[in-house]
Structure formats: structure tokens, C-alpha cells
C-alpha positions in Angstrom: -229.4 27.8 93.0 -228.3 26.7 96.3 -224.7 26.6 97.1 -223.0 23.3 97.7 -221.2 23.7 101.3 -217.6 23.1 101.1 -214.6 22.6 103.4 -212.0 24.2 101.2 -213.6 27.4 101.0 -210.8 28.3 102.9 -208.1 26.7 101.3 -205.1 28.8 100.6 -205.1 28.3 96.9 -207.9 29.7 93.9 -210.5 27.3 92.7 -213.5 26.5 91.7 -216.2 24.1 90.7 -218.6 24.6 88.3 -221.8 22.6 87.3 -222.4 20.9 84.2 -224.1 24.1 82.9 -220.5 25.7 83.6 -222.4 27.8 86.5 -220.5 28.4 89.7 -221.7 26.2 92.4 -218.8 27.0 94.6 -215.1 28.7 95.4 -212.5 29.6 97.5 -211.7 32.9 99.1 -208.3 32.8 97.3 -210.4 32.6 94.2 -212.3 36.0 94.6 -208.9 37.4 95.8 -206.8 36.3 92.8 -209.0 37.1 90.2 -210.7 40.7 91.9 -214.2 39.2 92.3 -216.9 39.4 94.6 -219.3 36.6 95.8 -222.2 37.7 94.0 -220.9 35.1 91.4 -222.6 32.2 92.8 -224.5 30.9 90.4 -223.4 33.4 87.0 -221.4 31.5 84.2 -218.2 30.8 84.4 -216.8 32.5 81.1 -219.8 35.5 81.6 -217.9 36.7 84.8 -214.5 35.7 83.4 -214.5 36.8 80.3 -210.9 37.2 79.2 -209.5 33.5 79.6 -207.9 31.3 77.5 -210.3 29.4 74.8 -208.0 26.3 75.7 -209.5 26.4 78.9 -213.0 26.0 78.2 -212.2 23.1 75.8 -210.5 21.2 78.6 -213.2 22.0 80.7 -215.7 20.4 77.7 -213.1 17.6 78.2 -213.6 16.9 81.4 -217.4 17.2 81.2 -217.4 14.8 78.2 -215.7 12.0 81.0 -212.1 12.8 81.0 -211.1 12.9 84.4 -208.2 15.4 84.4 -207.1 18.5 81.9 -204.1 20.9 82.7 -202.3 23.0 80.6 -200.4 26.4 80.5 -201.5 29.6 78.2 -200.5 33.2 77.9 -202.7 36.0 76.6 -203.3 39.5 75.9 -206.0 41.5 77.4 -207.9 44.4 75.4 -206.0 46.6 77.4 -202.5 45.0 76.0 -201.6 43.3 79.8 -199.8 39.6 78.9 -201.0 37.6 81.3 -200.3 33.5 81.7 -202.7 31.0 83.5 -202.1 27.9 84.7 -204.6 25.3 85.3 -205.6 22.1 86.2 -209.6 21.0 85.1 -210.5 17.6 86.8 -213.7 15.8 86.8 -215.4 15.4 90.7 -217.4 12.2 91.1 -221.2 12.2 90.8 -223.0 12.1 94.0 -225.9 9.7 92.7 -227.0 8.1 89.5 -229.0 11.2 88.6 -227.0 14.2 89.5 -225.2 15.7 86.9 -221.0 15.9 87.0 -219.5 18.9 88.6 -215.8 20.0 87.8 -212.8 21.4 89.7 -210.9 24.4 88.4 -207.7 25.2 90.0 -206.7 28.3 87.8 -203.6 30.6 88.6 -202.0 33.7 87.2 -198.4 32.8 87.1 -197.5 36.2 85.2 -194.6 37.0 87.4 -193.5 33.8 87.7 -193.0 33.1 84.3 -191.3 36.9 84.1 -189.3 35.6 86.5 -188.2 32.2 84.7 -188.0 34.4 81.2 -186.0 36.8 82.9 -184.0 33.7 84.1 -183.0 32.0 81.3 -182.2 35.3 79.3 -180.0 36.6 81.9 -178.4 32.6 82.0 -178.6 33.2 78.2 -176.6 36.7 78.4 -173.9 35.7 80.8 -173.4 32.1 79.5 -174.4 30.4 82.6 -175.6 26.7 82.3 -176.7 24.3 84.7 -175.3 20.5 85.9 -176.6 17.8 88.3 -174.4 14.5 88.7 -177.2 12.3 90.2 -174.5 9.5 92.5 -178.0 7.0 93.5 -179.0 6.3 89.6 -175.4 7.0 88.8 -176.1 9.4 85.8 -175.4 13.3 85.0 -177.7 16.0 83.5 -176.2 18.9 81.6 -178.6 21.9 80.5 -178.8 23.3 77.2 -176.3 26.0 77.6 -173.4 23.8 79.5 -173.7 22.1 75.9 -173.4 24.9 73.9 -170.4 25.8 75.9 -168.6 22.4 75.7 -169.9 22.6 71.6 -171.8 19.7 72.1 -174.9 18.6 70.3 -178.0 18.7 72.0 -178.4 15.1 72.4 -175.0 14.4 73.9 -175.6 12.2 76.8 -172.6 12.7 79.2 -171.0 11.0 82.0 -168.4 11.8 84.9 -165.1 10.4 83.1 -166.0 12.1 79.5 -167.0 15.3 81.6 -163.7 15.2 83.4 -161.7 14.9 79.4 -162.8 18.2 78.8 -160.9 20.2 81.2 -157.1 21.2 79.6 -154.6 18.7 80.3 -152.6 19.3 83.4 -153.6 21.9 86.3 -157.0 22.3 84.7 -157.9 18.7 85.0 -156.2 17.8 87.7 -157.9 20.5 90.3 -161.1 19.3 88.6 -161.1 15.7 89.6 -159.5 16.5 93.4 -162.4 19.2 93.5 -164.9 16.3 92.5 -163.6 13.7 94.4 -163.0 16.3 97.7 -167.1 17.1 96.8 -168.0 13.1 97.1 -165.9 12.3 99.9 -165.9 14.9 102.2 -169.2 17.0 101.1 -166.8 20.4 100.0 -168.6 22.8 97.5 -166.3 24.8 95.4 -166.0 27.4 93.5 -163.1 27.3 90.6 -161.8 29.3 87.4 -160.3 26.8 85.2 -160.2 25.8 81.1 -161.3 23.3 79.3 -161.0 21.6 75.9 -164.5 22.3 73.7 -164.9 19.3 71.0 -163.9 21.8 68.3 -160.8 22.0 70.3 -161.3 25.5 71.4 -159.8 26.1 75.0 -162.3 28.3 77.0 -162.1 29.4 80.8 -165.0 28.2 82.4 -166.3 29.1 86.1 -167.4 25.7 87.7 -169.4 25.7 90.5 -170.6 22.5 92.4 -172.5 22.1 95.8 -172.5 18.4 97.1 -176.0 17.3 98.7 -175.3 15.1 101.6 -177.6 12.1 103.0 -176.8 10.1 106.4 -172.6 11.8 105.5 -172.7 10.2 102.2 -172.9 12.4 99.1 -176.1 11.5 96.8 -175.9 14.1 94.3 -173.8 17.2 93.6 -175.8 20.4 91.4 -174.1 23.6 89.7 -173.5 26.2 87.5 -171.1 26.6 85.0 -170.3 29.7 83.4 -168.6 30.7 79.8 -165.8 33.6 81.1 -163.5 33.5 78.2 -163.6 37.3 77.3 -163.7 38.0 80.9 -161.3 36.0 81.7 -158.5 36.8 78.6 -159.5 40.7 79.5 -158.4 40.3 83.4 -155.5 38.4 81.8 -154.9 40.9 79.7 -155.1 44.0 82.0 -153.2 41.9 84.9 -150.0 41.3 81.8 -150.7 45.2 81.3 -150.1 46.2 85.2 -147.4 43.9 85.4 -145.6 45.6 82.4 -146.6 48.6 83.9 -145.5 48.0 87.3 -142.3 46.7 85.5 -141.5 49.5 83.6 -142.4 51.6 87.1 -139.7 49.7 89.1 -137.2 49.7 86.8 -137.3 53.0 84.9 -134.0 55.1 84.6 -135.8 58.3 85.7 -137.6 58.8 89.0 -141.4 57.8 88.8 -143.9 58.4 91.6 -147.2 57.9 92.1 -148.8 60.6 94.3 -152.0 60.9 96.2 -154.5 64.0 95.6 -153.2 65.4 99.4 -149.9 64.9 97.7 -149.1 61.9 99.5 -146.5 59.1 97.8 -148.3 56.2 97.3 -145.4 54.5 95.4 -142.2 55.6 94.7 -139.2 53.3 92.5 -136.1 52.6 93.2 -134.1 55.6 90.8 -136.3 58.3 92.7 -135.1 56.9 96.1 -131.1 56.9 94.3 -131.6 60.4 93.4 -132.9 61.9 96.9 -131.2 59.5 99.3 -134.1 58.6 101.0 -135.2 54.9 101.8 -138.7 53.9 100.0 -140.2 53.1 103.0 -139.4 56.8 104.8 -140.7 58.7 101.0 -143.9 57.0 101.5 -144.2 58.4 105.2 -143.9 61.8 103.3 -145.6 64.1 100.8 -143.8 66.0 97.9 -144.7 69.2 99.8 -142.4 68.0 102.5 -139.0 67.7 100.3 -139.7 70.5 97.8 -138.1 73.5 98.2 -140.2 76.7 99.5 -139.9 79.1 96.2 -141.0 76.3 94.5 -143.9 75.3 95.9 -146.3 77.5 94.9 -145.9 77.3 91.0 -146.1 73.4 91.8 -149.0 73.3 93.7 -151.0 76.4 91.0 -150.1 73.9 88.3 -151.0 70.9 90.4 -154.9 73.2 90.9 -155.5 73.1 87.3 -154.3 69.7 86.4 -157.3 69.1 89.4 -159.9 71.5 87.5 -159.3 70.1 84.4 -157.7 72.7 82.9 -154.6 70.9 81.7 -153.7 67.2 81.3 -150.1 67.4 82.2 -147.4 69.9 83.3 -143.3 70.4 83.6 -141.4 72.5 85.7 -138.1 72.8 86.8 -137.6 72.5 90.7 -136.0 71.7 93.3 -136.2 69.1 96.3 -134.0 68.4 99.3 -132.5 65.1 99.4 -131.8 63.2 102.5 -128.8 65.5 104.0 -131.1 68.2 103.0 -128.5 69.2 99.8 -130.6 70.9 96.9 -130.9 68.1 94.1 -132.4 69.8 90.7 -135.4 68.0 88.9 -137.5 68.5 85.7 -141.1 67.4 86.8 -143.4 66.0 84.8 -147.3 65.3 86.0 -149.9 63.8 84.8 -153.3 62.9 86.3 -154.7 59.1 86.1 -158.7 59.3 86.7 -161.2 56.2 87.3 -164.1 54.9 85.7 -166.3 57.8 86.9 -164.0 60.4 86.1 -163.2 61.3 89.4 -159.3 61.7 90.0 -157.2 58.2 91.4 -153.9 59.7 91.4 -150.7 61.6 89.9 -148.0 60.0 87.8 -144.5 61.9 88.5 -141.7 61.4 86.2 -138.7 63.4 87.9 -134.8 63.7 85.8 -132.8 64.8 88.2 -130.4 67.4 86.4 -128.3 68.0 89.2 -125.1 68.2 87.3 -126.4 69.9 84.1 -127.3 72.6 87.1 -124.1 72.3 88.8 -122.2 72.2 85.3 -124.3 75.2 84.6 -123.3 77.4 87.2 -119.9 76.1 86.8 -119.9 77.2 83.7 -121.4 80.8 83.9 -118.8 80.8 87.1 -116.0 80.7 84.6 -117.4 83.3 82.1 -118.1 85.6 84.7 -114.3 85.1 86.4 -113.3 85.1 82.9 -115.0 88.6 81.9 -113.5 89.8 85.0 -110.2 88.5 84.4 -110.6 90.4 81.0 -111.7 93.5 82.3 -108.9 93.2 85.0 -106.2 92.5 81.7 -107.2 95.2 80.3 -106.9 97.4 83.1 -103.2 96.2 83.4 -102.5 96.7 79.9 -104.0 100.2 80.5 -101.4 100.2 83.4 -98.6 98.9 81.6 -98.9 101.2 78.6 -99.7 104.6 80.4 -98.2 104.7 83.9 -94.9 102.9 82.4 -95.1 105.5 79.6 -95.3 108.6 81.7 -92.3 107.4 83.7 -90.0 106.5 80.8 -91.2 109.8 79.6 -90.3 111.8 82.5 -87.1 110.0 83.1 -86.2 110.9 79.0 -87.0 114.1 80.0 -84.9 114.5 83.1 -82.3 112.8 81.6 -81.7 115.3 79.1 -81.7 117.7 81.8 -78.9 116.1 83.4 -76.8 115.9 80.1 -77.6 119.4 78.8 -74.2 121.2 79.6 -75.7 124.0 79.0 -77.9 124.3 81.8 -76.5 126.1 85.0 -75.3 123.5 87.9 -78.3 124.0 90.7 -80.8 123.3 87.7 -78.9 119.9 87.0 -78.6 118.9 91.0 -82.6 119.7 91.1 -82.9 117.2 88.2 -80.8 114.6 90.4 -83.3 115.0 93.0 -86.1 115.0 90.4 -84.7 111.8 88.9 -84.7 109.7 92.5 -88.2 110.6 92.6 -89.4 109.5 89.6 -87.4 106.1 90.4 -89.3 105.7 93.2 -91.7 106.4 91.4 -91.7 104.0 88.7 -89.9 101.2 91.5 -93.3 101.0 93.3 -95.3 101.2 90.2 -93.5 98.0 88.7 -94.2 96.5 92.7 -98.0 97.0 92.0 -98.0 95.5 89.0 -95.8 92.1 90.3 -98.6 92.0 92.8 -101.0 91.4 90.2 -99.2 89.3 88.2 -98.5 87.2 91.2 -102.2 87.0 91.8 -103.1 86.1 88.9 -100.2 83.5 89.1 -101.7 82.2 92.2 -105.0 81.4 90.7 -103.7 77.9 89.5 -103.1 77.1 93.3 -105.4 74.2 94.6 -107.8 75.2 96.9 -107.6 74.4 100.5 -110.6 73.8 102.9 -110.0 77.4 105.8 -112.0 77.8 108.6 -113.2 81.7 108.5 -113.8 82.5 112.5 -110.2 81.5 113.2 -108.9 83.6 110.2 -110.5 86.7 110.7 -109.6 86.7 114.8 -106.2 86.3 114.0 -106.3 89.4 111.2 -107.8 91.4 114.1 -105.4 90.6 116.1 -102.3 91.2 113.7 -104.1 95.1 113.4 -105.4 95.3 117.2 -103.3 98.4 117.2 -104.5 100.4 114.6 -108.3 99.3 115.9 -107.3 100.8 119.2 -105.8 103.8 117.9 -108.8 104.8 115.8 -111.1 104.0 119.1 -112.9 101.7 116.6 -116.0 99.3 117.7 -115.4 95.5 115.6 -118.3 93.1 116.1 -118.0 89.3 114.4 -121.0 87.1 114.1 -119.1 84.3 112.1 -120.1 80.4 113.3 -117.8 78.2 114.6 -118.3 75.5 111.8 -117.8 77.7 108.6 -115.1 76.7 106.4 -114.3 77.5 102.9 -112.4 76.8 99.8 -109.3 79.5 99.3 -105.7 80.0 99.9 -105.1 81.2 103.4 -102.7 84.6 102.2 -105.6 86.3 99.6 -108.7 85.3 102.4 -106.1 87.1 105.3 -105.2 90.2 102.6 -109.3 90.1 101.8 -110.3 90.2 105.5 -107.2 92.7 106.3 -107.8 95.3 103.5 -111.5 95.0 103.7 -111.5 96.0 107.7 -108.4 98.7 107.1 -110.6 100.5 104.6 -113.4 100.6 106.8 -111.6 102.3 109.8 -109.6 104.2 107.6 -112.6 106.0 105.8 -114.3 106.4 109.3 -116.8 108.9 109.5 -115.4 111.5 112.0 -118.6 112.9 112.7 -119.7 110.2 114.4 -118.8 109.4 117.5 -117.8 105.8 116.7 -116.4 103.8 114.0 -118.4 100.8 114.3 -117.2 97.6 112.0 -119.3 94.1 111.5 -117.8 91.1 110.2 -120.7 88.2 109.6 -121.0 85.4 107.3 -123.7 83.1 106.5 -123.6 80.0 104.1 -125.8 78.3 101.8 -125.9 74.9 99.9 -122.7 75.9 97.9 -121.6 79.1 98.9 -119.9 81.1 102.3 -120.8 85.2 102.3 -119.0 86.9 104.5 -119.8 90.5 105.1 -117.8 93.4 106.5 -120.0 96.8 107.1 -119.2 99.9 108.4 -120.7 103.5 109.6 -118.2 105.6 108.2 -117.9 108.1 105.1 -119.3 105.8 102.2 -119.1 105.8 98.5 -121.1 107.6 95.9 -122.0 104.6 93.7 -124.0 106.4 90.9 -120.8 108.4 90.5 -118.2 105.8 91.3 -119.2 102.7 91.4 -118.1 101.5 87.7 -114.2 103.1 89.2 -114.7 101.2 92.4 -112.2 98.5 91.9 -110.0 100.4 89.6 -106.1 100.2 89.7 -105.2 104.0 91.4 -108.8 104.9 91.8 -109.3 106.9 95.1 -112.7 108.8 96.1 -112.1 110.3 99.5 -108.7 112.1 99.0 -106.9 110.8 101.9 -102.8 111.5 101.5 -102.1 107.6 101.9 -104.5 106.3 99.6 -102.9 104.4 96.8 -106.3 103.1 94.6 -104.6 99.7 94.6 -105.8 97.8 97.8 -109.7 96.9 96.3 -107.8 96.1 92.9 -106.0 93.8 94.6 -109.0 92.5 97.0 -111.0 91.6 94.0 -108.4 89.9 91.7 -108.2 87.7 94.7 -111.7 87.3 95.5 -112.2 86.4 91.7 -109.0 83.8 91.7 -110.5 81.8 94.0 -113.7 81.4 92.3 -115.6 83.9 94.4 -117.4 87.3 93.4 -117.3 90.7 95.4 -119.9 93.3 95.7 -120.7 97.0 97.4 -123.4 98.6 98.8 -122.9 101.7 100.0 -124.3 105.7 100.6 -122.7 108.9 101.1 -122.4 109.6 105.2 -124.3 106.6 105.8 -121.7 103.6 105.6 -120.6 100.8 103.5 -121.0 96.7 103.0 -119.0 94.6 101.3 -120.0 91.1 100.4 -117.7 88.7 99.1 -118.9 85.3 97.9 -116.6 82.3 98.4 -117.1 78.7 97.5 -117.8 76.5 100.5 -116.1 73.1 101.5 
């Protein structure tokens, strides 16, 4: 069979014609491309080298051969190997050359598989997300609203609408009233928008919609305006929902009674309310310039940050501790810290939630407290001592007075044996005279405890004790060093800190080592949050503590036999110390030297 020349051999789309025998006569390029063939058809049957094509095709082909002059139609099918595929075509009938030639027809056949993927995929995903389509047409004055913008308005499927009933469904007030300046804006002035907003279903159901609307423009005058509109109820109420839930959150947050914080994984506060700031003294905006590592104190750090690893390695959810921070003026302020860990959709962590109670004064009442037992215990112990005072030293000197008094009043005894027991009988006045004067000098301690406490600077106080006893450091060729600052002052009354400093420095020179070639003595003090130490240390002799040390502060205990020793002076020191709400303690070795630290409340 020849081949009929044709023009559109080239043409950029697939076709055909066949004879009346339904033999190719002729084709396109496209054609062979489309459909995976090669030339050699010329001149085979159409349906031979095609087999697997829609039987509604060769019917409109018959059509067409029978006179009609056009056929078209759409049809999907499946091949032997299970492939779906849909054709499109369009059969029309080409006009005979002569009286005598037979009819030839044009195929223009397509495979519009992923096109019609495409517009399945379309529609279910406008199916899935509730989208529908709109058009208000402003030429023929009329508006076109796709299947699902009915469904959404709960319309029937013949509801013909128009731009005022369209307008009655959005909710009365903010709802319809941004609708109709969005539409008229859109007419006037060609602005799209792009709006969340309810409306009114005719079941009465109020939904939030998504309206979109893009005005087409002709010569600056709109001619029609298309969009989308989308069912977001359950997105919407959700966002509502979760934005309520933040805001109660955030409320809550703000306003809390206890210190919250919301902390960064570098430990960085991202937020911080208003009772935190109260309890620290800081300003919100300088916490957030700082991380918790910054304000904690240093022993507590590391128990923070090992609890603070595993909350990050999943091996906890939450953690408390007791700790402490510095405030503003750098003053301790006592916490119980709570942390838990807030993660994101993927697991990984967003942040830390901190709830911090300060317990400042529970801690403060706390020590107060165990401040009073202790100075109470000691008080005890130091009662008890008296008593033992009061019943046995008092007792052996009315005892030896009894005694010598009968000497004096036995007649019987020769005269020089009575004037001995005169001279025996001042002694033991003496005796008991300076017994009763160490025991008013407890009492009157122990009287003075009720004294308010003054504020005393300590450098001034201890110069002018040195000063008072400048001789007796001369004398004894003794070395005194003072490292006290200027600015220490504490809480006491100015007579017990000058007989604390006095008897604490005596002691040491008088105890001196005098195998050594110098009696060194160093006063020092150093000062924490609450509390002034001041410490006096010396070179000399020392004090056996394992043997001693329970006698230390004894009434009449004495350890080095010295002739002028008394065992009074530390009794005394520390029923001072202790009245004033302070604490004294030794350290000390044989031939090495002692130090004395006595703890006194600070300003």
C-alpha cells in the first residue's frame, strides 16, 4: 500500500488515520513515540498492532465509518499484565477525495494515565482536607460552588447560590462583616485574600472556614473572582484549644506563688516569673542574661548538674534537691528544686521546667533552732559544772572551816596550836572569798546573756586589748601578728569580746614554749554569710587533746602546772562565747602550738 504524504507527520500530538479496512495509511511521530512503535506499521491493522485498546474505541471508529462525522470518548483499562491505563480519544471522519475513494478516519488517541492520577489524586486529597472550590463570575453575574463547598455549607447538591445568600452564611458580626469588606476590597480594588473566619451551615452548625479568593482583573475592572474554601473546624477548635491551654499555662507560670523557670539545655533561662525574681532579687530581664550555673552555689553544682545528665539520658523524668543560689547581694537564699524535662514532637529535648520554694527561713529557723539546743546543751553542761562547784568546793570549805573552828574552841589544845589555826582560818577565808568571786563571775555571765546585742567592730577591739597588755607582750619578747579587715563587725557585748580576745592572747604567751626562740601569736578572722571567726594561734607548749580535751573548759582545770594558773579563765571565755550566741573550739598538739576559733554571729 502506498502511503498517503501528510503535513502533520510532524505534529506535536499522536494520531492517526486509518483506511476504511482500519489499515494504517498514515501517522505522526508522536504517535510511534506515545505508544512504543515503530514505522513498520504502515499498512498492518489497526487493532493487530494495538491490541490492548478499549472495545469502545473500535465501535466509534465503526461509527465514524458508518457516516458519523465525529466520535470521542474517555476509557480506562487493565492490561494482562495488571497496568490501569486510560485513553482518550477523538475518531472523526476525513472527507473523501473523489466519488470513488473510500472514507479514511482520524484517530487522535492519548494515554492520559497520569493525568487522571493526578485529578484522582486531586479530588481525594480536596476530599481528605475538605477543600472546595468557588468562582463568582461578575460579566454573566452568577456564582459556581463545587460539590464539596456544598457539603460544607450542608447544602443540597442542587442549591443554586448567589453573592447576598453566600454572604448570610458567615456568623453574624466580625465573621460577616470581614467577609463582605474582603469581597467588596476584591471588586474594587483587585485584593486577593486569604481569611479564617465562621460561618452559619443551614443546619445551624457554626464551622470555621478558610476562604480564599483571588480577583481576575480586565482593563482595572474585576470580571470574576475564583477560590478555595476549606472545612478547618477541628483544626481550628484544636489551635483554639491548645492556644486557651498556653494561655492557662502561661497564666499559671506568671502568677504562681513558687518560683518557676523555664531553662535551656546549656542551662540558659528562657523565662523566668515574677516570685523567682522576688526571691533572688534579681530583675527578669538580668536572670535571663544568666544561666542557673551562674547563681548556684559551687558545692552544689555538681549534684545539680549529675542529676540534670540523667534527666538528659533518660534515666529519670524528674528530680529534687535542696540547694542553694546567691541572690542579688550575693546572700545565700535556700531552695528545694524541682526539674522536669518538656520534649517535642520528635522526642528530642525543648526545655526544663524549674519549680524552686525558696526555704530560706525554715533554713535560717533551722539553724536558729539547733543554735539554741546546742547553747542550751552547753548551758546545761556549764549548770551542772557549777552545781558540781557549788556543792563540792563550797563543801570542802565549810568543812575545813568546821574543822578549824573546833580547833580554835577546843581549850584543851595548847596556845601555839590555836594561833596556827587563826592563821589556818584566814587562809581558808581567802580561800572560800575568791571561790564565791568565781562563781559571781559566772553567774554574772550568765546574767549578761539577756543583754541585747550590739553591732562591734573586731580590728579596733582587739588593737586596743593589745594595747591595754603591750607590757606583758614586751616582757615575754613575744611576736603578735593581726590579719583582721577593716570592715568586720559583729554582734556581742563589747566587755565578754575584750575578756575573749584578752584571755585568749594571755594564755597563749603565758604557755609559751621556752624552747623556742620566739613566742609567736596570730590573731585573724574571716567572715562568711552569717558568721565572723576569729582565730588566735600560737607556737607555744600545746595541749594534749586525746587526754584533755573533754577537761579543756572546765572550772579549775589546769594542764601545764604553772603556780598562777587558776582553771577559771577558758571557763569563763566560753560561757561568754556561748552567751552571745557563738561557739568555741581547739585545735591543738603537744610542743607544736595551739588555735582557738571562736565563732561569732555577724552584723
Amino acid at each position: 500500500m502506498t502511503p498517503v504524504k501528510s503535513v502533520f507527520q510532524h505534529a506535536s500530538i499522536p494520531f492517526a488515520i486509518i483506511n476504511h479496512e482500519q489499515f494504517f495509511v498514515d501517522f505522526s511521530k508522536q504517535w510511534l513515540s506515545s505508544f512504543d512503535l515503530e514505522s513498520d506499521i504502515l499498512g498492518k491493522n489497526f487493532f493487530e498492532a494495538m491490541p490492548e485498546l478499549p472495545e469502545e474505541l473500535k465501535i466509534d471508529i465503526n461509527y465514524c465509518l458508518e457516516g458519523i462525522k465525529n466520535r470521542s470518548d474517555s476509557k480506562r483499562i487493565v492490561q494482562k499484565n495488571g497496568n490501569s491505563i486510560w485513553y482518550d480519544w477523538k475518531v472523526s471522519l476525513l472527507s473523501e477525495q473523489d466519488e470513488n475513494s473510500s472514507p479514511n478516519i482520524l484517530v487522535i488517541l492519548e494515554n492520559v494515565t497520569h493525568k487522571r492520577l493526578e485529578e484522582d489524586l486531586l479530588i481525594k486529597s480536596q476530599q481528605v482536607a475538605k477543600i472546595g472550590g468557588w468562582e463568582i463570575d461578575l460579566v454573566r453575574n452568577t456564582i459556581y460552588w463545587s460539590k464539596m463547598t456544598k457539603e460544607i455549607h450542608e447544602v443540597p447538591e442542587d442549591y443554586i447560590p448567589d453573592l447576598a445568600k453566600g454572604l448570610s452564611f458567615y456568623k453574624e458580626g466580625h465573621s460577616r462583616e470581614t467577609m463582605a469588606k474582603l469581597v467588596k476590597d476584591g471588586i474594587e480594588q483587585g485584593i486577593k485574600w486569604d481569611a479564617e473566619l465562621q460561618i452559619v451551615t443551614s443546619k445551624g452548625n457554626v464551622v470555621w472556614i478558610r476562604a480564599i479568593g483571588e480577583p481576575e482583573m480586565l482593563n482595572n475592572k474585576c470580571v470574576r473572582i475564583v477560590g478555595t474554601f476549606q472545612d478547618i473546624d477541628r483544626r481550628k477548635q484544636a489551635q483554639l484549644q491548645l492556644e486557651n491551654s498556653r494561655a492557662s499555662l502561661k497564666g499559671t507560670f506568671d502568677n504562681s506563688s513558687i518560683g518557676m523557670a523555664l531553662v535551656a539545655k546549656n542551662g540558659k533561662f528562657i523565662d523566668v516569673n515574677s516570685s523567682l525574681c522576688k526571691s533572688l532579687g534579681y530583675s527578669k530581664d538580668t536572670l535571663l542574661n544568666l544561666n542557673f550555673q551562674d547563681i548556684t552555689h559551687p558545692d552544689d553544682l555538681e549534684i545539680d548538674l549529675f542529676l540534670l545528665n540523667e534527666l538528659i539520658k533518660g534515666k529519670r523524668n524528674s528530680y529534687q534537691i535542696e540547694k542553694r543560689y546567691f541572690n542579688n547581694n550575693r546572700q545565700l537564699v535556700y531552695v528545694i528544686l524541682t526539674v522536669t524535662v518538656e520534649r517535642n514532637v520528635d522526642g528530642e529535648i525543648s526545655h526544663f521546667i524549674s519549680q524552686i520554694v525558696d526555704i530560706s527561713t525554715r533554713i535560717k529557723a533551722e539553724k536558729k533552732l539547733k543554735g539554741l539546743l546546742e547553747l542550751t546543751t552547753n548551758q546545761n553542761n556549764s549548770l551542772m559544772n557549777f552545781a558540781h562547784i557549788v556543792s563540792h568546793n563550797l563543801r570542802s570549805h565549810a568543812a575545813n572551816l568546821t574543822m578549824i573552828s573546833d580547833f580554835i574552841t577546843d581549850e584543851s589544845l595548847g596556845e601555839d596550836i590555836r594561833k596556827d589555826s587563826l592563821k589556818l582560818l584566814t587562809k581558808a577565808s581567802k580561800g572560800l572569798n575568791e571561790t564565791i568571786s568565781h562563781l559571781n563571775e559566772v553567774v554574772q555571765v550568765k546574767l549578761e546573756a539577756d543583754k541585747k546585742l550590739k553591732s562591734i567592730p573586731l580590728n579596733p577591739l582587739v588593737d586596743k586589748v593589745l594595747t591595754d597588755i603591750q607590757a606583758v607582750i614586751d616582757e615575754n619578747r613575744a611576736h603578735v601578728h593581726i590579719s583582721i579587715p577593716k570592715n568586720i563587725e559583729v554582734k556581742g557585748v563589747l566587755a565578754y569580746l575584750e575578756s575573749i580576745v584578752l584571755n585568749l592572747v594571755t594564755n597563749a604567751i603565758k604557755y609559751k614554749d621556752q624552747s623556742k626562740e620566739k613566742a609567736l601569736v596570730s590573731i585573724s578572722a574571716t567572715e562568711d554569710n552569717e558568721t565572723v571567726v576569729l582565730q588566735v594561734e600560737d607556737n607555744g607548749l600545746g595541749i594534749d587533746l586525746d587526754k584533755y580535751g573533754e577537761k579543756l573548759f572546765g572550772m579549775y582545770k589546769t594542764f601545764h602546772g604553772n603556780e598562777d594558773a587558776r582553771g577559771i579563765g577558758l571557763f569563763i571565755t566560753k560561757n561568754q562565747v556561748e552567751s552571745m550566741g557563738g561557739k568555741i573550739v581547739v585545735e591543738s598538739q603537744p610542743a607544736v602550738g595551739t588555735i582557738f576559733k571562736v565563732t561569732l554571729l555577724k552584723k
